[in-house]
C-alpha positions as CSV (number, residue, x, y, z in Angstrom):
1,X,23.9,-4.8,-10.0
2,X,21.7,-7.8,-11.0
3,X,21.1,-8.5,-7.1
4,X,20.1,-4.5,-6.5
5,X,17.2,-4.4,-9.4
6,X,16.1,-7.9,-7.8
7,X,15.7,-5.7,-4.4
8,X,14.3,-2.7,-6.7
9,X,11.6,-5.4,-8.3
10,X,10.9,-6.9,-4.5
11,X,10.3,-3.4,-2.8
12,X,8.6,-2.0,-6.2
13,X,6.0,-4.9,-5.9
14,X,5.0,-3.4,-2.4
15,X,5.0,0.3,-3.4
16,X,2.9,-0.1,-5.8
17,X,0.2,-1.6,-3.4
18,X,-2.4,0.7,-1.7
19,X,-2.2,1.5,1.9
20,X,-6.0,0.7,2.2
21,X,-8.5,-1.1,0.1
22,X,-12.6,-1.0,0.5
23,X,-14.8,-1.8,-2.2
24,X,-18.5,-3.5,-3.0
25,X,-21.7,-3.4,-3.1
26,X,-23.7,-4.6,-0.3
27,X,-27.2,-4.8,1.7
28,X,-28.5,-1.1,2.6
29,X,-27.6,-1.9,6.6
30,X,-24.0,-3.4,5.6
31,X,-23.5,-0.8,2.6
32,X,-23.2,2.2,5.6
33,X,-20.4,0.4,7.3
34,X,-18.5,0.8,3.9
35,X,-19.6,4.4,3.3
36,X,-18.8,5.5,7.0
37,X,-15.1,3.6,6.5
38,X,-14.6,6.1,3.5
39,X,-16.1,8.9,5.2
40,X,-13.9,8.6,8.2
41,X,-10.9,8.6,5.8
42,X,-11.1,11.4,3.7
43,X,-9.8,13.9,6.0
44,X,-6.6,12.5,5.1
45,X,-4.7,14.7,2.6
46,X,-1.5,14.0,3.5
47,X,1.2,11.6,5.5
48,X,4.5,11.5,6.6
49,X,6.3,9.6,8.7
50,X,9.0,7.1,9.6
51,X,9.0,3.4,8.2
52,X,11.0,0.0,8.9
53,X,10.2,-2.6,6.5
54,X,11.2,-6.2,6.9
55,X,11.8,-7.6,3.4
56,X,12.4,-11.4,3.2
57,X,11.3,-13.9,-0.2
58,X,10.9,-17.6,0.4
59,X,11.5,-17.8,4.4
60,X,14.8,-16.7,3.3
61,X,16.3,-14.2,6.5
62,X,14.3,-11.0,6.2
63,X,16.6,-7.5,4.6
64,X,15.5,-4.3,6.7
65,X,15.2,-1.3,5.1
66,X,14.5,2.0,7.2
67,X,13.7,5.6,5.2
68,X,11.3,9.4,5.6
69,X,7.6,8.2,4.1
70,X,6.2,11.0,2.6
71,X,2.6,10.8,0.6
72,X,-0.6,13.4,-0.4
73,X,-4.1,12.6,-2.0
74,X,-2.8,13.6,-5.7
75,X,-1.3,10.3,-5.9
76,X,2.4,11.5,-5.1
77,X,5.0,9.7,-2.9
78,X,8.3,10.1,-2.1
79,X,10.3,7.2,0.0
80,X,14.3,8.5,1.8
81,X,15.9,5.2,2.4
82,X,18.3,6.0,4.6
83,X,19.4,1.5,5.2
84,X,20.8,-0.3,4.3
85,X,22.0,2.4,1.9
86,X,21.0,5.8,0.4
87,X,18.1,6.0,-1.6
88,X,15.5,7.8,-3.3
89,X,12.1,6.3,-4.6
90,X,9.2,8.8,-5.7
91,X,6.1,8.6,-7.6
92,X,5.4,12.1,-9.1
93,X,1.9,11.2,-11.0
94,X,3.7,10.4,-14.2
95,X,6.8,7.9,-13.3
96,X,8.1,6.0,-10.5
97,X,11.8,7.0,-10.1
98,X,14.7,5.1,-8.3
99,X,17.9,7.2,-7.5
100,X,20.9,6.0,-6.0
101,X,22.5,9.3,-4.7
102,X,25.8,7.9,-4.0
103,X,26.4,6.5,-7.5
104,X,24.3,9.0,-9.5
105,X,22.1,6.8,-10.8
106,X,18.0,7.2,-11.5
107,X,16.1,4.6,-12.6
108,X,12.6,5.0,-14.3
109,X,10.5,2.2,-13.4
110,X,7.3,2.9,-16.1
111,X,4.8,5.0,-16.4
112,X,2.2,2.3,-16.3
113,X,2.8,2.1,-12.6
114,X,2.0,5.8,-11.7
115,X,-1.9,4.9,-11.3
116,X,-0.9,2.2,-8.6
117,X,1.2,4.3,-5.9
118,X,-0.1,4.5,-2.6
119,X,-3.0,7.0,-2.5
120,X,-3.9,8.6,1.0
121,X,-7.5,8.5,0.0
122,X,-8.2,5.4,-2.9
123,X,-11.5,5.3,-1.3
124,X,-13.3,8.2,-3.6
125,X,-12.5,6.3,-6.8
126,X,-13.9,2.9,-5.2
127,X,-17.1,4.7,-3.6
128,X,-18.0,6.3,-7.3
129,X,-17.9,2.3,-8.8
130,X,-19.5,0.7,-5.4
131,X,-22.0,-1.0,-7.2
132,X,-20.9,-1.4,-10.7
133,X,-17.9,-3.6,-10.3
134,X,-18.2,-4.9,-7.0
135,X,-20.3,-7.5,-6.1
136,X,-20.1,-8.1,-2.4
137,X,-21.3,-11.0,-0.1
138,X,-21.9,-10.4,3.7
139,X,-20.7,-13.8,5.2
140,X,-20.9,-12.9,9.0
141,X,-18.9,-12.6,12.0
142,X,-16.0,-14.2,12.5
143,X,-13.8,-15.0,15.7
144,X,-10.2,-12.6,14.3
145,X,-8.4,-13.5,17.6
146,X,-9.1,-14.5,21.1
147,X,-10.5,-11.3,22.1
148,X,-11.9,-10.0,18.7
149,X,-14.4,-10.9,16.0
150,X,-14.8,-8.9,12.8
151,X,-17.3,-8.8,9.8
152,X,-16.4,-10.5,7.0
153,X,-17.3,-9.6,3.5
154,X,-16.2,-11.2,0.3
155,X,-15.9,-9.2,-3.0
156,X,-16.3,-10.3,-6.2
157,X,-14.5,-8.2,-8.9
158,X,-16.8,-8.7,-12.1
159,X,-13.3,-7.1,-14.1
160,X,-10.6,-9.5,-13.1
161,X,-12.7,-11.8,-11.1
162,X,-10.8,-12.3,-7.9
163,X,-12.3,-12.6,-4.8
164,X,-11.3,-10.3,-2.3
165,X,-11.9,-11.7,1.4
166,X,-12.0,-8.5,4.0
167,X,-12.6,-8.5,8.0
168,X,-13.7,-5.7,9.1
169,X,-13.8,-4.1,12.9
170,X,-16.8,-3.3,13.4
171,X,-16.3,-1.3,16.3
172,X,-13.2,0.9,15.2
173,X,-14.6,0.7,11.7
174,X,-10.9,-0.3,10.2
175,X,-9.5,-3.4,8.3
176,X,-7.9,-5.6,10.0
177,X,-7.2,-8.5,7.2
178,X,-7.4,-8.9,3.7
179,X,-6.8,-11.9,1.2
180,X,-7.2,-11.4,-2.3
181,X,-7.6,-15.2,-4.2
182,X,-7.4,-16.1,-8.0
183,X,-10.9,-17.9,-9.7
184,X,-9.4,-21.1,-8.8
185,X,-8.9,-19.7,-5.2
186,X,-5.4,-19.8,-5.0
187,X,-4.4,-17.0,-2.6
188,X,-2.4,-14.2,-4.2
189,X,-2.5,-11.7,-1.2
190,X,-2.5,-11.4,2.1
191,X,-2.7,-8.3,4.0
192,X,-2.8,-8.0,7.6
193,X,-3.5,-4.2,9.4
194,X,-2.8,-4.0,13.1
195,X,-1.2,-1.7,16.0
196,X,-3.9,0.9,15.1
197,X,-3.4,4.0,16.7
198,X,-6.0,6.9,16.7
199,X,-4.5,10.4,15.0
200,X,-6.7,12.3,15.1
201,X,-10.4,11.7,14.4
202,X,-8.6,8.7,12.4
203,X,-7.5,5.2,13.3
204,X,-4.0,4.5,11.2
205,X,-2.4,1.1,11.4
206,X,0.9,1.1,12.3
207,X,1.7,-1.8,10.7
208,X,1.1,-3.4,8.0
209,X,2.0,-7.1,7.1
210,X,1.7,-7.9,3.2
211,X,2.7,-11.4,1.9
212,X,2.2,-11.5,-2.1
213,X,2.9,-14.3,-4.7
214,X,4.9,-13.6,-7.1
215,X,6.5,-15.3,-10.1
216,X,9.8,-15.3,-8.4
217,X,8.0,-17.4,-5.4
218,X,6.2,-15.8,-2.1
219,X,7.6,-12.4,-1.1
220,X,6.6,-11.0,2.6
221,X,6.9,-7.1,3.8
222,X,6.1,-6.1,7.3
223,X,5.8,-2.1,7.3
224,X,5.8,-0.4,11.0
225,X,5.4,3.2,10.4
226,X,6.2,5.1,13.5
227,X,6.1,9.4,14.1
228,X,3.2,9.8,11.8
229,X,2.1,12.9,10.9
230,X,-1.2,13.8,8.7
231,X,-2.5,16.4,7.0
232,X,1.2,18.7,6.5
233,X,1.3,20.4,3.6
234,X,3.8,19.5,1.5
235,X,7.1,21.7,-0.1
236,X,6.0,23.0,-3.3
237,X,9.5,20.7,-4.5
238,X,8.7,17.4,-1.8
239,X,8.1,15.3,-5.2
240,X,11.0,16.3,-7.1
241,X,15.3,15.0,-7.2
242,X,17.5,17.5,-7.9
243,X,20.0,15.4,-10.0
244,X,23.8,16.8,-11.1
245,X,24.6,17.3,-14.7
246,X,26.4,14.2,-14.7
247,X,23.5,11.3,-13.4
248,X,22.7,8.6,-15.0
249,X,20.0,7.8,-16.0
250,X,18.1,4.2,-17.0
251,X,14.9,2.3,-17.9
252,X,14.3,-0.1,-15.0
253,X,16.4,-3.6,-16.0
254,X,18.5,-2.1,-17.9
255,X,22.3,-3.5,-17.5
């Protein structure tokens, strides 16, 4: 039991991330990179596809997990593991629920957490505060790999003031890498977006490499999402668990 809610709390840590994150306030010519970044993506009400995610803490050998990705613009997500056993994780708006079919089990992992799930379309909320919390510094480009170079922007949060390192593709207008650093500039994390494929009028990476420090040491999840779908309308129940009469049902690390 104790080494399931350590999986929970590692895979919980990674849900609770955004897909995409733009913010800051900027020079009038930079400034329209941003706002044409947000534009492009709020076409985007909904996705659904399939996901693998490598799960490894330490360097220790990575867990894989495979499951149905579900997820609309209210804020609501729903996650059908499927490996390396039966689960099901959603995030209704209110709570994030864990349910273990095969045992009837649901755990509630807060409420606090609701406001964090993976949004199709976070940019809105960041655009409306561009240049009230953000402060953003231009640095230039920057050689990403042997054939690329990206622009790369540092943002200053004036609320928790970390530092939030982005390269941009200039041409694709996507994000290719973010760090995210403490005020003594120890990084906290590292985001990496590639194998973008265009859906669309949209570019949607189709993977994701996330590496996060946490208090239980460094944690890594690589995401490769594959049959993506956008903009399907959802089943008026997608974001519900029919549980039997006889689940149970706990707060998350409860014995």
């Amino acid at each position: 039991m104790l080494k399931r809610i350590y999986k929970m709390g590692q895979l919980f840590l990674f849900i609770t991330l955004c897909l995409f994150c733009f913010f800051g306030r900027v020079t009038a010519g930079d400034l329209s990179l941003f706002r044409e970044i947000i534009k492009n993506n709020r076409g985007i009400s909904s996705i659904e596809s399939e996901i693998t995610q490598l799960v490894s803490t330490n360097g220790n050998i990575p867990e894989q997990f495979k499951g149905r990705y579900l997820a609309d613009d209210k804020g609501r997500f729903r996650i059908d593991y499927y490996k390396p056993e039966t689960q099901i994780v959603i995030g209704n708006g209110r709570d994030l629920l864990w349910y273990y079919p095969k045992e009837k089990i649901l755990y509630n992992m807060g409420r606090a957490v609701s406001g964090s799930a993976p949004k199709m379309n976070p940019y809105d909320e960041f655009s409306q505060n561009l240049e009230k919390r953000f402060g953003v510094e231009y640095m230039g480009t920057r050689i990403y790999s042997i054939t690329k170079t990206a622009k790369l922007f540092l943002l200053k949060d004036r609320v928790s003031g970390v530092n939030i390192y982005l390269w941009i593709d200039k041409e694709k207008k996507v994000l290719l890498k973010k760090v995210v650093k403490d005020k003594n500039q120890r990084e906290l994390i590292k985001e990496i977006y590639g194998n973008y494929k265009k859906i669309g009028n949209v570019y949607f990476p189709m993977k994701v490499d996330v590496t996060l420090r946490t208090p239980g040491g460094i944690t890594r999840n690589i995401t490769n999402y594959s049959n993506v779908r956008l903009n399907i309308k959802p089943g008026t129940r997608a974001f519900d668990i029919d549980l039997p009469a006889d689940t149970v049902k706990k707060n998350y690390n409860e014995d």
